[in-house]
PALUM-193886 format. One record per residue: residue in one letter; chain; x, y, z of N, C-alpha, C, CB in turn. Coordinates in steps of 0.05 Angstrom, whole numbers, always signed. Each point is the difference from the previous one (the first is absolute). Glycine has a CB too. Layout:
N
VEXKOL residu chaine    nxx    nyy    nzz   caxx   cayy   cazz    cxx    cyy    czz   cbxx   cbyy   cbzz
VEXKOL      a      A      X      Y      Z      X      Y      Z      X      Y      Z      X      Y      Z
...
// end
This chain:
129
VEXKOL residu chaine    nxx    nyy    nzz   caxx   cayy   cazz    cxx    cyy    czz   cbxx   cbyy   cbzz
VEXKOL      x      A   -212    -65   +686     -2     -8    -27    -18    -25     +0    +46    +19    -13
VEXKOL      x      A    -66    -20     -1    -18    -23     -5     +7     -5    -33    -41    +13    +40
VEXKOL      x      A    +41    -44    -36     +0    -17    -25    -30    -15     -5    +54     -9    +10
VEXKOL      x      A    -67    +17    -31    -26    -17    -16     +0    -10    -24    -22    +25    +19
VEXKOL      x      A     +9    -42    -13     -1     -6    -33     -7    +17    -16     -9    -35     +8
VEXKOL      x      A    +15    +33    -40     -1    +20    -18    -32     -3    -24    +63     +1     +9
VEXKOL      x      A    -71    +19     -3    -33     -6     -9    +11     +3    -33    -42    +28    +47
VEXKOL      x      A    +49    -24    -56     +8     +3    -32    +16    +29     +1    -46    -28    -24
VEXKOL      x      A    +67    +41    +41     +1    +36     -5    +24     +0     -8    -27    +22    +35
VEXKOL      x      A    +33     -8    -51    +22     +3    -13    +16    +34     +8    -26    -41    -40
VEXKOL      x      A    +12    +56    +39    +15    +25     +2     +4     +4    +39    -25    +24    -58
VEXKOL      x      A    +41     -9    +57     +2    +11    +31    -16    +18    +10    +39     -5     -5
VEXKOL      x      A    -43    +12    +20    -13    +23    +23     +9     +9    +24    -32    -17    -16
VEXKOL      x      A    +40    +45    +11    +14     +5    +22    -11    +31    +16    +44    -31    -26
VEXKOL      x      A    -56    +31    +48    -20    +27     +8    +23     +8    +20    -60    -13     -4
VEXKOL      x      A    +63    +34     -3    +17    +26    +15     -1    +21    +18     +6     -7    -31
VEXKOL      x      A    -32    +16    +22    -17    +19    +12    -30     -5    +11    +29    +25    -29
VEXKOL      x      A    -33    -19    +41    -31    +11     +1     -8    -36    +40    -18    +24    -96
VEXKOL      x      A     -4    -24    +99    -13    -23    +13    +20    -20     -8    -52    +14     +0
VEXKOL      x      A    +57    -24    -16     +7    -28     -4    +34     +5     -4    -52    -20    -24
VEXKOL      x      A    +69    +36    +32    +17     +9    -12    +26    -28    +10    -24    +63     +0
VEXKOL      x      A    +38    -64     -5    +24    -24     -3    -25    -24    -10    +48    +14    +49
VEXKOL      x      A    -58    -11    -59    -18    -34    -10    +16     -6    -30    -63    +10    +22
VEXKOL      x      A    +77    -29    -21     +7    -15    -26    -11    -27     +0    +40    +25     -4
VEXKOL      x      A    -35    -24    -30    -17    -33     -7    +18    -13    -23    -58    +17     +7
VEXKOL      x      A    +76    -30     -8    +21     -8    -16     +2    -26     -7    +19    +31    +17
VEXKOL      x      A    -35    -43    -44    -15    -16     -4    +32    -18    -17    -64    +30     +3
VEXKOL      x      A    +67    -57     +7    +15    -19    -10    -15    -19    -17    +29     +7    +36
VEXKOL      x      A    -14    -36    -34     -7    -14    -32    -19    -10    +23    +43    -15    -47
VEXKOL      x      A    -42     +2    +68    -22    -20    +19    -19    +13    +17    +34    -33     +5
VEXKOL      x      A    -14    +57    +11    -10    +16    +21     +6    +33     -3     +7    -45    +28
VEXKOL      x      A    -20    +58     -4     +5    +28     +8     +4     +5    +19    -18    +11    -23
VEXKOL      x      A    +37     +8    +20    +13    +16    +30    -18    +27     +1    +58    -17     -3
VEXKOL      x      A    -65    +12    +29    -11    +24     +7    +14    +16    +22    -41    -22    -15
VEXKOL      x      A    +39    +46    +24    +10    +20    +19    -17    +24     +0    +45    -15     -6
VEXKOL      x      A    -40    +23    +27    +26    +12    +15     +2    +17    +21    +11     -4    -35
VEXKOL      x      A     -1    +10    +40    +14    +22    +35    +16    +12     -8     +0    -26    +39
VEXKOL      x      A    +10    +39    -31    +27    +15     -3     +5    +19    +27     -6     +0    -57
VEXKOL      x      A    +15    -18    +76     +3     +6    +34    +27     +3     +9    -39    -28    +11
VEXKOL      x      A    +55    +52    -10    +27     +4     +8     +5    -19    +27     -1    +51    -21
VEXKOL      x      A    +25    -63     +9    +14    -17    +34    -16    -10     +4    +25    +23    +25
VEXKOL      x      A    -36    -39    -32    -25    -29     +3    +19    -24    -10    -54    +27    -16
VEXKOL      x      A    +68    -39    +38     +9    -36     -7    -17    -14     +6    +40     +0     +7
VEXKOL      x      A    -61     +2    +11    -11    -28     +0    -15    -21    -23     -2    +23    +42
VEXKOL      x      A    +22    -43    -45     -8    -25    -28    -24    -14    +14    +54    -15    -22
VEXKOL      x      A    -63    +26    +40    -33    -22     +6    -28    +16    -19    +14    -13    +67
VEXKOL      x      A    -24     +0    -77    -17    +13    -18    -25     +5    +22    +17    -23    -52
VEXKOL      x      A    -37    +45    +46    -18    +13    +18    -34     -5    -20    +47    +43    +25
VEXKOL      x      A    -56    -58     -7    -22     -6    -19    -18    +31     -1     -2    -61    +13
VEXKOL      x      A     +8    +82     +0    -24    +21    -13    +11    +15    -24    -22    +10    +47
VEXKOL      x      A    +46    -10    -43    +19    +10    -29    -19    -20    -21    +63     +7    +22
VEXKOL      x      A    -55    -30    -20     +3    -23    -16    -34    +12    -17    +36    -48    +39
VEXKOL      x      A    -47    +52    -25    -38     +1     -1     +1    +32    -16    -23    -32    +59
VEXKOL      x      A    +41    +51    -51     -4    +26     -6    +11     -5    -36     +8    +30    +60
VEXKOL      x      A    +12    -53    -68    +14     +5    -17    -20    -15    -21    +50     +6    +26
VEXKOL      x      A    -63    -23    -19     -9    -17    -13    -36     +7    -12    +42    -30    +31
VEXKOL      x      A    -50    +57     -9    -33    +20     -1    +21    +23    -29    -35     +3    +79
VEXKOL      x      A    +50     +4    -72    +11    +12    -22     +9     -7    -23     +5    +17    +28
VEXKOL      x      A     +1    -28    -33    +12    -22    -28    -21     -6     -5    +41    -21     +8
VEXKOL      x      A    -62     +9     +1    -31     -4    -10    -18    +27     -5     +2    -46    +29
VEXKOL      x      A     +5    +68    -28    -17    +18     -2    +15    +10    -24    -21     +8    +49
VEXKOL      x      A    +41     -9    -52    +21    +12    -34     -7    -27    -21    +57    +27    +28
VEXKOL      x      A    -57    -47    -12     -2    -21    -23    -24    -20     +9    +56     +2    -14
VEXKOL      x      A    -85     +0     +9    -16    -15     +8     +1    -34     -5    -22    +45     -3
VEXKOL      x      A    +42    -50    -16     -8    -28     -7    +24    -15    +20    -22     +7    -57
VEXKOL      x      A    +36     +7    +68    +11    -19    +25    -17     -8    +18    +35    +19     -2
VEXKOL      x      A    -63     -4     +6    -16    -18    +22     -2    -23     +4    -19    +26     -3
VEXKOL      x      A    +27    -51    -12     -2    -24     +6    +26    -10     -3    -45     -2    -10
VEXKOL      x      A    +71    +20    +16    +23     -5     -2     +8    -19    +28     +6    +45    -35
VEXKOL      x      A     +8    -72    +23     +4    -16    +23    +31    +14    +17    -28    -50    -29
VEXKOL      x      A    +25    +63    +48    +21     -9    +23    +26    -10     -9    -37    -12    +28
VEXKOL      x      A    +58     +8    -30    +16    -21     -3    +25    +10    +23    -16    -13    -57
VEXKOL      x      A    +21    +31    +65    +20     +8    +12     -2    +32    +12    +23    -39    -29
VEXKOL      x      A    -16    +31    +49     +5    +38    +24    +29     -2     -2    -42     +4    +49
VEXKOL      x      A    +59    +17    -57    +27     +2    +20    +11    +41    +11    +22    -59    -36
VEXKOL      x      A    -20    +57    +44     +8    +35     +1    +33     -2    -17    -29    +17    +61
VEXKOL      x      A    +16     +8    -76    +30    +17    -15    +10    +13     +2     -5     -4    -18
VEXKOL      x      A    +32     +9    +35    +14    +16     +3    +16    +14    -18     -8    -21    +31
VEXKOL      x      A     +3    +48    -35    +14    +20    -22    +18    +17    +16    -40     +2    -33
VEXKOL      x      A    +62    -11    +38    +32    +12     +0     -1    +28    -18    +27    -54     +2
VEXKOL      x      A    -16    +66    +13     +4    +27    -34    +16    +15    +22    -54    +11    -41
VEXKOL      x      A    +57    +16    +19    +39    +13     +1    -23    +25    -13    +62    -44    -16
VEXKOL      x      A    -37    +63    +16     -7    +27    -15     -8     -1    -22    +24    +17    +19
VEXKOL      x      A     +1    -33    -33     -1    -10    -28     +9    -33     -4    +12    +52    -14
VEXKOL      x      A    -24    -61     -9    +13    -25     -7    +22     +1     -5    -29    -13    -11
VEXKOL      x      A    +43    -13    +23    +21     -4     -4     +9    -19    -26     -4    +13    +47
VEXKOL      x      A    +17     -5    -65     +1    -22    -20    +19    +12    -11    -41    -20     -8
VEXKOL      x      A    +64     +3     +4    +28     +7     -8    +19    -32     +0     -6    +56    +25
VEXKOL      x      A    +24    -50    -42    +23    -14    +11    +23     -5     +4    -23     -5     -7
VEXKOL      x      A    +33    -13    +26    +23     +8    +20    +21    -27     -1    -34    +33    +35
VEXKOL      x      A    +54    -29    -45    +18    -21     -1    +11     -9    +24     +8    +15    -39
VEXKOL      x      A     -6    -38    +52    +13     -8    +26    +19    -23     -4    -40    +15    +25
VEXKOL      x      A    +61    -15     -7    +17    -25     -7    -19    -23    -11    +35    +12    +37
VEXKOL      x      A    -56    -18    -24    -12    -16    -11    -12     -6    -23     +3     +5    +33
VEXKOL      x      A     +2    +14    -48    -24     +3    -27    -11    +24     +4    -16    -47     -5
VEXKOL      x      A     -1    +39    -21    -30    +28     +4    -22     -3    +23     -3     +3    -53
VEXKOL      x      A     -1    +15    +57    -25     +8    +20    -16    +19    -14    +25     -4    +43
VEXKOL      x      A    -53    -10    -52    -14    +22     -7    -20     +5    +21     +8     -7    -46
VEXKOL      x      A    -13    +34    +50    -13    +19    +24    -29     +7    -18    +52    +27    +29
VEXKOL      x      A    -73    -40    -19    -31     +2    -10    -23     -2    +23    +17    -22    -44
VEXKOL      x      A     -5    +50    +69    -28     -7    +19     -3    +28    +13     +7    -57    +14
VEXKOL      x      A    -27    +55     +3    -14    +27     +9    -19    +15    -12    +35     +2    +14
VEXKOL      x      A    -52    -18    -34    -25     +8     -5    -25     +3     +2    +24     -4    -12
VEXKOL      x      A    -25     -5    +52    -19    +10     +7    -29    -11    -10    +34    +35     +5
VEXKOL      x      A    -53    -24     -7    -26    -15     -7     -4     +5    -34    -25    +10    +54
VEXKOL      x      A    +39     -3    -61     +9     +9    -33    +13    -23    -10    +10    +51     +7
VEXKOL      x      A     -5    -77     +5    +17    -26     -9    -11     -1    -27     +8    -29    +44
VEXKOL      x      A    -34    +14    -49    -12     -4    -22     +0    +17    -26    -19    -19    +34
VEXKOL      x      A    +12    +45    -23     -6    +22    -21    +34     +4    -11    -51    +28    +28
VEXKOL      x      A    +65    -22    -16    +32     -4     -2    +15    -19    -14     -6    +15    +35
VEXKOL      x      A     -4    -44    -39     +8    -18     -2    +14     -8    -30    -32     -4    +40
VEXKOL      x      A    +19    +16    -58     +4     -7    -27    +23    +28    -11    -56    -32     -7
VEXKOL      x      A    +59    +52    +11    +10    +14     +6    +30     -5    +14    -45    +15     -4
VEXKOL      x      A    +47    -19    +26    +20    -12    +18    +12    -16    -20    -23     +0    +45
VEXKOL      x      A     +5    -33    -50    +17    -17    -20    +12     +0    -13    -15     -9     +3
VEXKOL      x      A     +4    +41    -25    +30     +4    -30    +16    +10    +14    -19    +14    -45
VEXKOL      x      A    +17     +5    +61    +29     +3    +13    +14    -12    +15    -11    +30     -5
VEXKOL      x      A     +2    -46    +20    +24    -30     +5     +7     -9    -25    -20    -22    +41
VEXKOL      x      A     +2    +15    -62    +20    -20    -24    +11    +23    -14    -29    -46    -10
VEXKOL      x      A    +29    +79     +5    +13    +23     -6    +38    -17    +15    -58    +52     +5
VEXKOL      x      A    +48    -39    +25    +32    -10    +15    +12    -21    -12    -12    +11    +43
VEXKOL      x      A     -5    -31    -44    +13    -32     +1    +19     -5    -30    -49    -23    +31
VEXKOL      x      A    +30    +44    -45    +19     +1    -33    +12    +10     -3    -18     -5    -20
VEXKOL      x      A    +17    +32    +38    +26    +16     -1    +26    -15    +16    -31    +45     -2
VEXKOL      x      A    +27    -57    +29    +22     -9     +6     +6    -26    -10     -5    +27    +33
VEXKOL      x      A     -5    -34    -51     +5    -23    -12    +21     +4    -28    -50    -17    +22
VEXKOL      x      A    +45    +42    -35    +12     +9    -22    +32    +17    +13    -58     +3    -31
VEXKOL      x      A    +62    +13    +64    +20     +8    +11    +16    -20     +4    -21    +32    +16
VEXKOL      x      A    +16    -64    -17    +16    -18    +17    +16    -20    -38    -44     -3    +70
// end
Protein backbone atom coordinates (compact mmCIF):
# COMPACT_ATOMS: atom_id res chain seq x y z
CA UNK A 1 0.00 0.00 0.00
CA UNK A 2 1.43 3.38 -0.93
CA UNK A 3 0.32 6.66 0.63
CA UNK A 4 0.58 10.17 -1.72
CA UNK A 5 -0.43 13.11 -1.60
CA UNK A 6 -3.77 13.90 -3.05
CA UNK A 7 -3.58 15.85 -6.46
CA UNK A 8 -7.28 17.14 -6.05
CA UNK A 9 -9.24 13.29 -6.71
CA UNK A 10 -12.17 12.73 -5.34
CA UNK A 11 -13.77 9.55 -6.75
CA UNK A 12 -12.16 6.00 -6.37
CA UNK A 13 -10.58 3.65 -8.85
CA UNK A 14 -10.48 0.32 -8.58
CA UNK A 15 -9.01 -2.15 -11.78
CA UNK A 16 -9.99 -5.76 -11.52
CA UNK A 17 -9.25 -7.16 -14.60
CA UNK A 18 -7.20 -6.87 -17.44
CA UNK A 19 -2.79 -5.65 -17.16
CA UNK A 20 -3.33 -3.49 -14.31
CA UNK A 21 -5.70 -5.72 -12.52
CA UNK A 22 -5.84 -5.29 -8.35
CA UNK A 23 -4.73 -1.38 -9.05
CA UNK A 24 -6.81 0.85 -6.70
CA UNK A 25 -6.72 4.59 -6.14
CA UNK A 26 -8.76 5.74 -3.04
CA UNK A 27 -8.53 9.29 -2.85
CA UNK A 28 -8.89 10.97 0.95
CA UNK A 29 -9.23 14.66 2.21
CA UNK A 30 -4.95 15.12 2.19
CA UNK A 31 -3.79 11.89 0.57
CA UNK A 32 -4.20 8.51 -1.51
CA UNK A 33 -3.97 5.01 -1.00
CA UNK A 34 -2.83 3.21 -3.59
CA UNK A 35 -2.60 -0.85 -4.19
CA UNK A 36 -2.38 -3.69 -4.72
CA UNK A 37 -1.45 -7.60 -4.65
CA UNK A 38 -3.57 -9.97 -3.69
CA UNK A 39 -0.85 -12.95 -2.78
CA UNK A 40 -2.27 -16.01 -0.76
CA UNK A 41 -0.20 -16.72 2.62
CA UNK A 42 2.06 -13.75 2.14
CA UNK A 43 2.93 -12.29 5.93
CA UNK A 44 5.80 -10.60 5.27
CA UNK A 45 5.15 -6.66 6.78
CA UNK A 46 8.57 -5.54 5.04
CA UNK A 47 7.47 -3.55 2.10
CA UNK A 48 9.30 -4.60 -1.42
CA UNK A 49 10.38 -1.72 -3.39
CA UNK A 50 9.51 -3.46 -6.97
CA UNK A 51 5.92 -4.01 -5.76
CA UNK A 52 6.10 -0.52 -4.38
CA UNK A 53 7.30 0.73 -8.21
CA UNK A 54 4.76 -1.80 -9.95
CA UNK A 55 1.88 -0.15 -7.77
CA UNK A 56 2.75 3.20 -8.18
CA UNK A 57 3.56 2.71 -12.80
CA UNK A 58 -0.12 1.57 -12.38
CA UNK A 59 -2.04 4.02 -10.43
CA UNK A 60 -0.28 6.51 -12.73
CA UNK A 61 -1.37 4.97 -15.86
CA UNK A 62 -5.44 4.87 -14.52
CA UNK A 63 -4.92 8.24 -13.07
CA UNK A 64 -2.24 10.45 -14.84
CA UNK A 65 -2.32 13.39 -12.50
CA UNK A 66 -0.69 11.42 -9.68
CA UNK A 67 2.59 11.74 -11.58
CA UNK A 68 3.85 14.28 -9.33
CA UNK A 69 2.26 12.63 -6.39
CA UNK A 70 4.63 13.04 -3.35
CA UNK A 71 5.56 9.61 -1.57
CA UNK A 72 4.41 9.94 1.90
CA UNK A 73 4.37 6.39 3.10
CA UNK A 74 5.02 2.40 1.99
CA UNK A 75 3.44 -0.20 4.39
CA UNK A 76 2.22 -3.75 3.19
CA UNK A 77 -1.60 -4.78 3.79
CA UNK A 78 -2.51 -7.66 4.93
CA UNK A 79 -6.08 -8.99 3.96
CA UNK A 80 -7.19 -11.83 6.41
CA UNK A 81 -10.41 -13.34 4.79
CA UNK A 82 -12.80 -16.45 5.52
CA UNK A 83 -15.31 -17.95 3.12
CA UNK A 84 -17.63 -15.46 4.21
CA UNK A 85 -17.77 -12.41 6.39
CA UNK A 86 -18.20 -12.65 9.52
CA UNK A 87 -20.56 -10.11 11.10
CA UNK A 88 -22.94 -10.95 13.74
CA UNK A 89 -23.58 -10.64 17.27
CA UNK A 90 -22.72 -12.58 20.21
CA UNK A 91 -23.48 -11.99 23.80
CA UNK A 92 -20.65 -12.99 26.33
CA UNK A 93 -20.53 -12.74 30.06
CA UNK A 94 -18.82 -9.86 29.25
CA UNK A 95 -21.10 -7.83 27.18
CA UNK A 96 -21.56 -7.60 23.45
CA UNK A 97 -19.13 -8.71 20.99
CA UNK A 98 -19.69 -7.54 17.69
CA UNK A 99 -18.03 -9.94 14.95
CA UNK A 100 -16.98 -7.60 11.71
CA UNK A 101 -13.89 -9.38 9.95
CA UNK A 102 -12.72 -11.57 7.13
CA UNK A 103 -13.09 -9.48 4.26
CA UNK A 104 -10.24 -10.11 2.59
CA UNK A 105 -9.13 -7.49 -0.07
CA UNK A 106 -12.94 -6.42 -0.29
CA UNK A 107 -12.36 -4.35 3.26
CA UNK A 108 -13.05 -1.06 1.59
CA UNK A 109 -15.60 -1.93 -1.00
CA UNK A 110 -17.46 -3.76 2.01
CA UNK A 111 -17.08 -1.22 4.34
CA UNK A 112 -20.13 1.02 4.27
CA UNK A 113 -22.26 -1.86 3.90
CA UNK A 114 -20.73 -3.78 6.88
CA UNK A 115 -21.34 -0.45 9.01
CA UNK A 116 -25.36 -0.39 8.84
CA UNK A 117 -25.27 -3.68 9.89
CA UNK A 118 -23.19 -3.31 12.93
CA UNK A 119 -25.39 -0.22 13.96
CA UNK A 120 -28.63 -2.67 12.51
CA UNK A 121 -27.18 -5.23 15.66
CA UNK A 122 -26.24 -2.52 18.04
CA UNK A 123 -30.08 -1.21 17.88
CA UNK A 124 -31.43 -4.26 17.94
CA UNK A 125 -29.60 -5.36 20.99
CA UNK A 126 -30.01 -2.29 22.46
CA UNK A 127 -33.95 -2.29 22.13
CA UNK A 128 -33.73 -6.62 23.51
CA UNK A 129 -32.00 -5.37 26.74
Amino acid sequence: VVRVTNPGLTTCIIEEHGPLAMTYIFPRHDDCILGGTAEANVWDLKPQSDITETILRHSRQLEPCLEDAEVLEVKVGLRPARASVRLEAEETPGGLVLHNYGHGGAGFTLSWGCADEVVGLLQASTRER
